[in-house]
C-alpha positions as CSV (number, residue, x, y, z in Angstrom):
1,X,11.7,-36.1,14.3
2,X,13.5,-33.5,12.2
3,X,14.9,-30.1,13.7
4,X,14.1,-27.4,11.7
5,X,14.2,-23.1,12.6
6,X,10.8,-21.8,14.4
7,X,10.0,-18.5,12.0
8,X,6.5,-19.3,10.7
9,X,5.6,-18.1,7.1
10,X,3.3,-20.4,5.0
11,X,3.8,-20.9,1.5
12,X,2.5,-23.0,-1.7
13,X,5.3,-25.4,-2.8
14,X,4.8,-27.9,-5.4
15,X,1.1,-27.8,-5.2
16,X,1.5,-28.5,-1.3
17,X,1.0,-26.2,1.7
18,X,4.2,-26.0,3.5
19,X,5.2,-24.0,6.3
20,X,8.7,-22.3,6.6
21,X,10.2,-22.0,9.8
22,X,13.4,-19.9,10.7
23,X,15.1,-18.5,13.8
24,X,15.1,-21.0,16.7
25,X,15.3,-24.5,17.3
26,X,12.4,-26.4,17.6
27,X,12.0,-30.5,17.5
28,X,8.7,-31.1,14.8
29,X,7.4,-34.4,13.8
30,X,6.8,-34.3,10.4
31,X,7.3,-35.1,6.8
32,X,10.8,-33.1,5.3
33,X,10.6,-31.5,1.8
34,X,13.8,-29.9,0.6
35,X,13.6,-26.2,-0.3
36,X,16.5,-23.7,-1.7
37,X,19.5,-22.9,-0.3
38,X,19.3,-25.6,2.4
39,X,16.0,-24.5,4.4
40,X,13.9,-27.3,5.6
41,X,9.8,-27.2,4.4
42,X,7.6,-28.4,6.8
43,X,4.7,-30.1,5.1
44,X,1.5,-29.7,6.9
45,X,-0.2,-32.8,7.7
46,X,-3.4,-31.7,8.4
47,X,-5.5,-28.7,7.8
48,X,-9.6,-29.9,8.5
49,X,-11.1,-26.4,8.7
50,X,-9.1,-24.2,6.5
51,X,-7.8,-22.1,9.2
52,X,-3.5,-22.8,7.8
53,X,-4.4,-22.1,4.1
54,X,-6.6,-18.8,5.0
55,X,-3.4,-17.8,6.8
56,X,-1.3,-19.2,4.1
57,X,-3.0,-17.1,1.6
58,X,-3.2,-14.1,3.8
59,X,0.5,-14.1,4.6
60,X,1.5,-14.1,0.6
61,X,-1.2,-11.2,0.0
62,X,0.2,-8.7,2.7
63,X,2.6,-6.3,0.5
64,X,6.0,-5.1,1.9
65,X,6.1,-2.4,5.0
66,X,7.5,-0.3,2.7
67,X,4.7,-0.7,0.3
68,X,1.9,-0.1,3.3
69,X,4.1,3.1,4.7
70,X,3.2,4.7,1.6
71,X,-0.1,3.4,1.1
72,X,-1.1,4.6,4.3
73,X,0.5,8.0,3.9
74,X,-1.3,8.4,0.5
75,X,-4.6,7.5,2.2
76,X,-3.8,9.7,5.0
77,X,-3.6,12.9,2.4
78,X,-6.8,11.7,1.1
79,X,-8.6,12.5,4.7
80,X,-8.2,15.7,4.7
81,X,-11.2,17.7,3.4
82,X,-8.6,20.5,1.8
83,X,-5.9,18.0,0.2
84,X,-8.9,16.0,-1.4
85,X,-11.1,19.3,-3.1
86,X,-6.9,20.3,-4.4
87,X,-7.0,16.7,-5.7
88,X,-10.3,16.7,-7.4
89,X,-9.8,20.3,-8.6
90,X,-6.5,19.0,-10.2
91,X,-8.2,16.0,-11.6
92,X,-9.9,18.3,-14.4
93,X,-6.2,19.6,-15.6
94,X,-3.1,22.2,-14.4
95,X,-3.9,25.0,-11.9
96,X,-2.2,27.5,-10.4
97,X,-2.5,28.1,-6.8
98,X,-4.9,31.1,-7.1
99,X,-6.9,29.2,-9.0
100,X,-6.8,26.2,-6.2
101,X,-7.4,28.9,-3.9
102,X,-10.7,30.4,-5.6
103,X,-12.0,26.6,-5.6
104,X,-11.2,25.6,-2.5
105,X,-12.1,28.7,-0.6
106,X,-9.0,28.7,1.1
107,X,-5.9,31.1,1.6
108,X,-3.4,31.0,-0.5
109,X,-0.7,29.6,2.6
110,X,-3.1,27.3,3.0
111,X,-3.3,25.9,-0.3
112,X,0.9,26.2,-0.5
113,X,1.1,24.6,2.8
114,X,-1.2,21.7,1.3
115,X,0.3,21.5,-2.1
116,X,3.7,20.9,-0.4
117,X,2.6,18.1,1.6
118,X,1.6,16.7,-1.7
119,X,4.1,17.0,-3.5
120,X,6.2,15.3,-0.4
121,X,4.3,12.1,-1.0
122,X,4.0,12.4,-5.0
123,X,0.5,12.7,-5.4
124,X,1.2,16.1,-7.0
125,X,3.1,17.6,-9.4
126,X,4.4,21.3,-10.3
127,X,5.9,22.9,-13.0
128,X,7.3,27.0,-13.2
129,X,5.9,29.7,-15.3
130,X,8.0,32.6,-14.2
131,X,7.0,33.5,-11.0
132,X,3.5,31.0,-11.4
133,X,3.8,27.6,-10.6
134,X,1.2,25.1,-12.1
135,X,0.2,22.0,-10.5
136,X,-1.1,18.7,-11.7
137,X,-1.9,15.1,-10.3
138,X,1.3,13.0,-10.6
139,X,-0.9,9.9,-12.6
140,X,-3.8,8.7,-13.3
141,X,-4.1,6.6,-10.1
142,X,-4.7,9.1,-8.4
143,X,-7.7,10.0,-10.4
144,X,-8.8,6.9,-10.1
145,X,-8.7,6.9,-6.5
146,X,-10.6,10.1,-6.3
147,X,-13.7,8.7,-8.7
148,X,-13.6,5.6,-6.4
149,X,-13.7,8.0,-3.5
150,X,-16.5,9.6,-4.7
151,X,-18.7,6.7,-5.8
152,X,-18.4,4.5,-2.8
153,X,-19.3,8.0,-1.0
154,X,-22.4,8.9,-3.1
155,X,-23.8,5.3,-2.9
C-alpha cells in the first residue's frame, strides 16, 4: 500500500499510462513510479476496455479555461447574423462603416455598436483616416473560420 494525494489527472509517462493524484489522502494498492518534484505516479494496472486511456487522452487534449473563454466568446460573435455579414464583408479587404452599412443593410449605430464588440474580442481591426475609420479582420484565421463557416453550411 502506498499513500498518495487523490486529484485525478491521467498522463503518458515513460511509454506507460499513469494516473496523478493530488489533494487528499487516499490508501491505493499499487505499483509507485517516481515523478518530478516528489509527486507519486500511480501506474494503472489494468485498463481492458479502453475507457482510462480515452480519458487519458481526452484530459491532455482539453486546452486551458482561458483558452476556451475566448474560444467560446469568438464563436459567440460568429452567431450573430450582423457580426458574421461585417466579418465576411471585411474578409474581401478594409471598409469603412458606410460601406459595412450599405452591405449589411443596417444603420450605421448598428454597425458601430457591432464593430465595437469586435474589436473587444480582436476579431477586428481599425485604423483613422481623419474623421473615417477603416476596418479590417485582425488575421487570417478569422477568414479561415468564415470559409469553413460557409462550406460546412452550403454542404
Amino acid at each position: 500500500m502506498i499513500t498518495v494525494l487523490a486529484y485525478e489527472q491521467m498522463h503518458i509517462y515513460d511509454e506507460k499510462l499513469v494516473e496523478i493524484r493530488m489533494d487528499k489522502e487516499q490508501q491505493v494498492n499499487a505499483q509507485s513510479t517516481s515523478f518530478a518534484e516528489g509527486v507519486e505516479a500511480v501506474s494503472l494496472m489494468s485498463d481492458p476496455d479502453g475507457q482510462v486511456r480515452k480519458k487519458a487522452s481526452a484530459l491532455e487534449g482539453l486546452p486551458s479555461d482561458e483558452i476556451i473563454y475566448k474560444a467560446t466568446r469568438i464563436f459567440s460573435a460568429l452567431a450573430d447574423s450582423t457580426r458574421f455579414k461585417i466579418l465576411t464583408s471585411l474578409a474581401s479587404g478594409e471598409l469603412c462603416v458606410f460601406d459595412l452599412q450599405e452591405l449589411c443593410g443596417v444603420s450605421q449605430s448598428a454597425v458601430s455598436h457591432q464593430l465595437r464588440l469586435l474589436r473587444d474580442i480582436d476579431l477586428v481591426r481599425a485604423r483613422r483616416e481623419g474623421q473615417h475609420a477603416y476596418y479590417r479582420l485582425s488575421d487570417d484565421h478569422i477568414t479561415s473560420m468564415l470559409k469553413f463557416g460557409i462550406d460546412h453550411a452550403s454542404e
